[in-house]
C-alpha positions in Angstrom: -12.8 -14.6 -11.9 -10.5 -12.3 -13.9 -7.6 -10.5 -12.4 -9.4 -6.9 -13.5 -12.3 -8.1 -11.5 -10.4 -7.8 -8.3 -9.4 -4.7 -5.9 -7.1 -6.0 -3.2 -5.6 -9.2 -2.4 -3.7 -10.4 0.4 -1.7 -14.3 0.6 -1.3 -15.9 3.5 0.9 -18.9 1.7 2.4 -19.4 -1.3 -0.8 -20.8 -2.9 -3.9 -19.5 -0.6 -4.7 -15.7 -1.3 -7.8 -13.8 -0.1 -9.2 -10.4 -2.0 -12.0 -8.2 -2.6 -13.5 -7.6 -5.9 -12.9 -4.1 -7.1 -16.1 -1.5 -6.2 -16.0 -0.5 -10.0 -14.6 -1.9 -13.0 -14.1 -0.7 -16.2 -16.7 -1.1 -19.7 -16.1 0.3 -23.0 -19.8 1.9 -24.4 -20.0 2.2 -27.9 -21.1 6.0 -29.2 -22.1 4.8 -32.4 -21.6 3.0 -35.9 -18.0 4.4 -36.8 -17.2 6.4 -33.6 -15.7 4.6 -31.5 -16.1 3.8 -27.5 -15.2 5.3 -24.6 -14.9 4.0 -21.3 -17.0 3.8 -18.6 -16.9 2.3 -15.2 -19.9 0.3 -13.5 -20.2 -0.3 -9.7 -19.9 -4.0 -8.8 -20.7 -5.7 -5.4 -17.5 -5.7 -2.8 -17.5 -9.5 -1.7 -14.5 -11.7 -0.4 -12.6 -13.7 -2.8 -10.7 -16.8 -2.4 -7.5 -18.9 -4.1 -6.3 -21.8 -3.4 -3.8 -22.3 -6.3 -1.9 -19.2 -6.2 -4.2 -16.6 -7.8 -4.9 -18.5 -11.0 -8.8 -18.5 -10.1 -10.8 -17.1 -7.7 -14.2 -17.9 -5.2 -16.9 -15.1 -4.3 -18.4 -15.5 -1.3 -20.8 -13.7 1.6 -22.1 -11.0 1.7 -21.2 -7.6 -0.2 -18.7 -5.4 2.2 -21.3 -3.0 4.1 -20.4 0.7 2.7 -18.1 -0.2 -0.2 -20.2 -0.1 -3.1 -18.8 2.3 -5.5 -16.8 4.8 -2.8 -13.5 5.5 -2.0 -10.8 2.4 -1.7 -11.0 -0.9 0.6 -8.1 -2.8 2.1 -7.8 -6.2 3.2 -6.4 -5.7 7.4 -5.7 -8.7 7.7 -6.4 -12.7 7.4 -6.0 -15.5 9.9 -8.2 -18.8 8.8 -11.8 -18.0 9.0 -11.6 -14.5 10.3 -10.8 -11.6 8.0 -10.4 -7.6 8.7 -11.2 -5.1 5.8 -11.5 -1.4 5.8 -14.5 0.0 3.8 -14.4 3.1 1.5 -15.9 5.4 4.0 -12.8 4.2 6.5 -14.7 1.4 8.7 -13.0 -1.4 9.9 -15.7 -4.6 9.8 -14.2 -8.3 10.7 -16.2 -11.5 9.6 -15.8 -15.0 10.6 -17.6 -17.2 8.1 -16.4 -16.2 4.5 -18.3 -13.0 4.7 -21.6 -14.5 5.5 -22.2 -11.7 8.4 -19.6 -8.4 9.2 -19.1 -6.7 12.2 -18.2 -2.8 12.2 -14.9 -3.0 15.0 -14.6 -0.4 17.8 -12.2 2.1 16.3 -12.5 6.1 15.6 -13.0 6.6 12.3 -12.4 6.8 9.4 -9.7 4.3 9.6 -6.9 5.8 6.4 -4.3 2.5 7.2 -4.3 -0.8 8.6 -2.4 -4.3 8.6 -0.7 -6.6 10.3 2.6 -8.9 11.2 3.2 -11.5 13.7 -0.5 -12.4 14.7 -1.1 -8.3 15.1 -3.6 -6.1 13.8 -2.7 -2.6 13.4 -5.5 0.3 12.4 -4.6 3.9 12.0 -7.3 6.1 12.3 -7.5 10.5 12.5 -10.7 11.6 13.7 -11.5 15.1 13.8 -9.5 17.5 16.6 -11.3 21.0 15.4 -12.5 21.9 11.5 -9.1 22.3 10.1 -7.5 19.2 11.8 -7.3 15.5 13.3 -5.6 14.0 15.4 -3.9 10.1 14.7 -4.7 7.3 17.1 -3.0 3.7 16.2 -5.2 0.7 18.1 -3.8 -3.0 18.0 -5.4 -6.3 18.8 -4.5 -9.5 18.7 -5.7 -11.9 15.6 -6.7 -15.0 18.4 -8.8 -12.1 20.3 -8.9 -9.7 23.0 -9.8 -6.1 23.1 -8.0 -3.1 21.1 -5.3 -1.2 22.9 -5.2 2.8 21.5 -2.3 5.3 21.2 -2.9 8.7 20.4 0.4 10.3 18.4 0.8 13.9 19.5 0.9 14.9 16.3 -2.1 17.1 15.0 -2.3 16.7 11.5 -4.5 19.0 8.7 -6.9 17.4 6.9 -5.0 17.7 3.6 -2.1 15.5 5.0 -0.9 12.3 4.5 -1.2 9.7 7.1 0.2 6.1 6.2 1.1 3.0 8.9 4.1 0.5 7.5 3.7 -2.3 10.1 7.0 -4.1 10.7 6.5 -6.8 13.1 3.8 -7.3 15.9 5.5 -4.6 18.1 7.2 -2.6 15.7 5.1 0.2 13.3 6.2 3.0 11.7 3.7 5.9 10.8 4.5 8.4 7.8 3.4 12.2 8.9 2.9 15.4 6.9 1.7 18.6 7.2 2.7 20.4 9.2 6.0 19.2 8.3 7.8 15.8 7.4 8.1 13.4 10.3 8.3 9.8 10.8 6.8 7.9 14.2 7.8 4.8 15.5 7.0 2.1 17.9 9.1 -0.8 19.2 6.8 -2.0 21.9 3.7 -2.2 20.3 2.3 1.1 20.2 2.5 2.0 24.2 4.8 4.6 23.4 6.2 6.2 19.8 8.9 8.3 19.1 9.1 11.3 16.2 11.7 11.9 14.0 12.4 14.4 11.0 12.0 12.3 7.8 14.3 12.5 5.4 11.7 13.4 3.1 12.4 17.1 4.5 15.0 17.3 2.9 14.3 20.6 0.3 17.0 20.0 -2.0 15.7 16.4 -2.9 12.2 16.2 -1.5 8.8 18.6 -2.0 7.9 20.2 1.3 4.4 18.9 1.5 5.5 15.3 0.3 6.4 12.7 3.2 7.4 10.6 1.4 6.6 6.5 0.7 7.4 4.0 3.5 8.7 0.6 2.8 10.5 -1.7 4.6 12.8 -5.4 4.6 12.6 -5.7 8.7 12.1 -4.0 11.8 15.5 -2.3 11.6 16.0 -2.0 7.1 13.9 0.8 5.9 13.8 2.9 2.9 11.7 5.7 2.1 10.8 7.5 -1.6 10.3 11.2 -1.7 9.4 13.0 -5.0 10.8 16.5 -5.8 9.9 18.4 -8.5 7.4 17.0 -11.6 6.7 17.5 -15.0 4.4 15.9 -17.6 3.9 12.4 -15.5 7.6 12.4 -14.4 9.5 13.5 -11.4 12.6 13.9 -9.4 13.0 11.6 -6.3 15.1 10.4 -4.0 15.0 7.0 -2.4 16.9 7.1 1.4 17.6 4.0 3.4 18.1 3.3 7.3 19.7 -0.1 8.3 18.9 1.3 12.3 15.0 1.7 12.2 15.0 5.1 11.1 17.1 6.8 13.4 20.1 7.9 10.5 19.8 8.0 6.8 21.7 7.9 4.0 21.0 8.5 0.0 21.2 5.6 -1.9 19.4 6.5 -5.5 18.5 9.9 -6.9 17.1 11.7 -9.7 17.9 15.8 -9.7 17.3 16.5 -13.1 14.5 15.8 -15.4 16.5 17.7 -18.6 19.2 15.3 -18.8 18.7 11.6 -20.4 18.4 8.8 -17.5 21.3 7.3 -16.7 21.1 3.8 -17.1 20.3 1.6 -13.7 18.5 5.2 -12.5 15.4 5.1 -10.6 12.0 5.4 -12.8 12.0 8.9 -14.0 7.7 8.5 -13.9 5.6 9.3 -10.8 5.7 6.4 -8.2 2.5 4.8 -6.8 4.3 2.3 -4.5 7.2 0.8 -3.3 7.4 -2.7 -1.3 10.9 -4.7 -0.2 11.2 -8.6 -0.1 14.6 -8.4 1.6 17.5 -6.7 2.8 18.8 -6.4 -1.1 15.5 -6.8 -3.2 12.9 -3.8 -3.9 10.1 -2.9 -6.4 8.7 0.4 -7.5 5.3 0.9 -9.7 4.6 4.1 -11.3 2.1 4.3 -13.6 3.2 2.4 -16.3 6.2 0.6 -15.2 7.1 -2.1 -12.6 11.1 -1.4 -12.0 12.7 -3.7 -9.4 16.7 -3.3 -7.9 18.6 -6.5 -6.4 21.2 -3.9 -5.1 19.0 -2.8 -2.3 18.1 0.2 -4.1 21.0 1.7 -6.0 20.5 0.5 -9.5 17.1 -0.4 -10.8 16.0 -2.5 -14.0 12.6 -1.7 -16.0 11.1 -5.6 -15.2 7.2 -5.0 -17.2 6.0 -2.2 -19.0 2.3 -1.5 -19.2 1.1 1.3 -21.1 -2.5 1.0 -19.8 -1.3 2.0 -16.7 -1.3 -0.1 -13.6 -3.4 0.7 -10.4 -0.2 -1.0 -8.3 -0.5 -3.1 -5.6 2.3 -5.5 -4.6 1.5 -8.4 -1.8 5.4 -9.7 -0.6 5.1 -13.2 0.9 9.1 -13.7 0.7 12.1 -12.2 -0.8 11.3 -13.9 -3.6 7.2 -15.0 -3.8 5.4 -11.5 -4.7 2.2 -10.6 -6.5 1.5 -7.4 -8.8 -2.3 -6.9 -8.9 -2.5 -4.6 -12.1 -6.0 -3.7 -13.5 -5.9 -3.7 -17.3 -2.8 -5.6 -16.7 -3.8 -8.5 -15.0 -2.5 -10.4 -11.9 1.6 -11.3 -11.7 3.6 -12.9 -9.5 7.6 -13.6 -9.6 8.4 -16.5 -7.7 12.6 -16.2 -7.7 12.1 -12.5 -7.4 13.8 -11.5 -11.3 11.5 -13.0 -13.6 7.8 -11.9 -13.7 4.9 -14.0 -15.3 1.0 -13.2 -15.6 -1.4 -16.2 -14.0 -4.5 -14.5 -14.3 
């Protein structure tokens, strides 16, 4: 199965991966004898995919994911042998047990806008409706052997326009990104029985935008950084990437951009629009904007342009270790770096 074929993946080794096949992939139509083609995009079945040799080739099988089928994004939850967790484009979180033969819809609010998991935890961040102009978050966890979800509501009403994004650390550690009203970050340490709310650096209005929380990424429990965009032009912005060695409590600035009318300087952050971040390690991060993959061995103060795609990548990264990580790049194919420098395509 090719690469562009696929939507998410997720590995749970070096070698074994699991994915879902993208919900629409891209066909060029021809308009005629001399004029060319334009491209189109055709739904495609939602179905679990397997690898067993690093992401080089790829296994349908089961059933097509109930309610994916050419709507909004999916995400793999999480894997642990035969039992998988996905989120559906209209935000339902379904589990199957035999290779997606049969899914079950789980017991969570909906729609479900995040979920993952660490240290044989499932996390699910959900934000069903409060009143017509907002909802309110709830983060549930459950255990991947079994047992029943445990909910948390964050006292935190959020618009409907806001972002809303869970970074899960550990099995009792999360970290929730809020916005609007305002920038704030909520954390657990205990496993979501009780959170506590912090300004984000992303308020910050000399570096950040006000409505923009800012991009969550972190090495450990305690080694975060977060990315905040300021102000944009033409595809390009103005950022500021912040790190906290003491799980979010103090920040400093590592790596900015304040200018857009002055040439980069060189080992600068990516003056395009970011569509993630992820960190292997204390030391080692990747951006992706649109075009670029840029990665920094400095934990963030210098950055090196490592592939350059002018297609455009969709950008998802998948971090098994600080130096086994995947780049699922539509149009690009898949890549992986396996010393963390040097990346190479495999599918």
């Amino acid at each position: 199965m090719g690469a562009w074929r696929l939507g998410v993946i997720q590995f749970t080794s070096a070698t074994a991966g699991v994915a879902l096949t993208a919900a629409r992939i891209p066909c060029d139509i021809s308009l005629g004898p001399g004029q060319g083609t334009e491209v189109s995009f055709q739904p495609q079945p939602v179905l679990l995919a397997a690898s067993r040799d690093g992401g080089r080739h790829w296994v349908t099988s089961g059933r097509p994911v109930p309610g994916s089928a050419g709507t909004g994004p999916v995400q793999i939850a999480a894997v642990a042998g035969r039992d998988a967790w996905v989120v559906n484009g209209a935000g339902t979180m379904l589990a199957t047990s035999d290779n997606g033969a049969t899914w079950a819809p789980q017991p969570l609010p909906g729609p479900v806008l995040s979920a993952g998991s660490s240290g044989g935890w499932l996390w699910a961040l959900s934000c069903p409706p409060a009143d017509a102009a907002r909802c309110h978050p709830v983060v549930a966890r459950r255990s991947l052997t079994g047992g029943a979800w445990a909910r948390t509501n964050l006292a935190v009403p959020l618009s409907f326009s806001g972002e809303l994004r869970l970074t899960v650390l550990s099995g009792r550690d999360a970290a929730a990104v809020l916005a609007d009203p305002g920038a704030a970050l909520a954390s657990t340490a205990d496993g979501g029985v009780t959170w506590s709310v912090r300004r984000s650096p992303a308020a910050n209005p000399r570096l950040c935008e006000p409505d923009d929380a800012g991009f969550l990424a972190a090495a450990s429990p305690e080694d975060w950084w977060l990315l905040c965009t300021g102000g944009a032009a033409a595809g390009s912005s103005t950022k500021a990437l912040f790190r906290s060695v003491n799980a979010g409590r103090t920040w400093t600035v590592v790596s900015a951009i304040t200018s857009l009318t002055t040439p980069p300087k060189p080992g600068s952050l990516p003056y395009q629009d970011f569509l993630t971040m992820a960190a292997a390690a204390p030391d080692r991060l990747w951006i992706v904007t649109p075009n670029t993959l840029s990665g920094s061995q400095d934990g963030g103060v210098t950055w090196t342009g490592l592939l350059m795609n002018p297609q455009g990548y969709s950008g998802q990264l998948d971090v098994w270790s600080g130096t086994v990580v995947w780049l699922l790049a539509p149009g690009a194919g898949l890549w992986r770096t396996s010393d963390g420098l040097s990346w190479h395509e495999i599918s």
